[in-house]
C-alpha positions as a Markdown table, in Angstrom:
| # | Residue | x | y | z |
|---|---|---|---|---|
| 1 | Unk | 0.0 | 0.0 | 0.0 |
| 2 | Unk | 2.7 | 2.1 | 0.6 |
| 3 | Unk | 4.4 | 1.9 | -2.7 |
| 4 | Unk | 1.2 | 2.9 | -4.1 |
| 5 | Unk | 1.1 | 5.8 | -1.9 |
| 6 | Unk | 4.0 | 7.1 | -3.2 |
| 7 | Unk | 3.5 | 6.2 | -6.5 |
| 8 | Unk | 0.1 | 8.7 | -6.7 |
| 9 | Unk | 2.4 | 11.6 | -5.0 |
| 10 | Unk | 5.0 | 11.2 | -7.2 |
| 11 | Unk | 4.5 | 14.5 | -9.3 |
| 12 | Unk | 7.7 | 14.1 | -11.6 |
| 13 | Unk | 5.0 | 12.6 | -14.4 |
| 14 | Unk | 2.8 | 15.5 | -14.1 |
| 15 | Unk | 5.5 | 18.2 | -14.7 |
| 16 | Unk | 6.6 | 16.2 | -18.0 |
| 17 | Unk | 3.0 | 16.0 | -19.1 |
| 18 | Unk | 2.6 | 19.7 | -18.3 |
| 19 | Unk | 5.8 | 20.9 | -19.8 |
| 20 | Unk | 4.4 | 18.9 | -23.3 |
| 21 | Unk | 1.3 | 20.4 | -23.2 |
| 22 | Unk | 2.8 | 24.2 | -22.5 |
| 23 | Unk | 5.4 | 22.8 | -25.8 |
| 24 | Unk | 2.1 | 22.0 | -27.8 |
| 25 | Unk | 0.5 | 25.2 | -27.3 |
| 26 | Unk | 3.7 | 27.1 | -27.8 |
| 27 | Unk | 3.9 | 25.1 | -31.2 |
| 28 | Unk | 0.0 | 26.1 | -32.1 |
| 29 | Unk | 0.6 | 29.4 | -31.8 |
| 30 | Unk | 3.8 | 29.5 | -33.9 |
| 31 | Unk | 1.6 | 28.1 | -36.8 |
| 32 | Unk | -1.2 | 30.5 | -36.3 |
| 33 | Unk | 1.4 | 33.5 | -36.2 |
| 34 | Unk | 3.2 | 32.0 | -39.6 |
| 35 | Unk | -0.1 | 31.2 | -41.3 |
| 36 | Unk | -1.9 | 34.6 | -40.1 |
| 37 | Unk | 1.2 | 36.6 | -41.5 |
| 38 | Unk | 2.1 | 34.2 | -44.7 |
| 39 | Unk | 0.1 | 36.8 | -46.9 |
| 40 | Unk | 1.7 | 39.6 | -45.5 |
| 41 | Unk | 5.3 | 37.9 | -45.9 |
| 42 | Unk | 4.6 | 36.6 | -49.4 |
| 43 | Unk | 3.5 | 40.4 | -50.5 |
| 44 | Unk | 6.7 | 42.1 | -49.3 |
| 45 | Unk | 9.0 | 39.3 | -51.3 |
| 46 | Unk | 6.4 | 39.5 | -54.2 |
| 47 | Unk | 6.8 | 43.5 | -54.3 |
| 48 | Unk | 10.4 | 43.5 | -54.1 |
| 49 | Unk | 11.1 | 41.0 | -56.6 |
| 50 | Unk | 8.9 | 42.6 | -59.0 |
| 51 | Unk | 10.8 | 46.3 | -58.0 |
| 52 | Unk | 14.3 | 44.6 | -58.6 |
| 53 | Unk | 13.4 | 42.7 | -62.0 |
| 54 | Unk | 11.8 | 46.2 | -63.5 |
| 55 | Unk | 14.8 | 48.5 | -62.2 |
């Protein structure tokens, strides 16, 4: 019983799951940032490209 006792107050496994979870969201934003702002991006390469190949 005892072992089991400190098996369920153990909290190591917790902190691992947690720090994944907080790695997850960090990654979900990321992609929303980069998709939100591919448009953007794309339009300032498009423009300069187009500036440099008429100069």
């Amino acid at each position: 019983m005892t072992r089991v006792m400190q098996f369920i107050s153990d909290e190591r496994g917790i902190q691992h799951a947690e720090e994944g979870l907080l790695l997850a969201l960090i990654a979900v934003a990321l992609t929303a940032a980069a998709t939100t702002l591919k448009g953007g991006i794309e339009n300032v390469f498009t423009t300069a490209n187009t500036k440099m190949a008429t100069s």
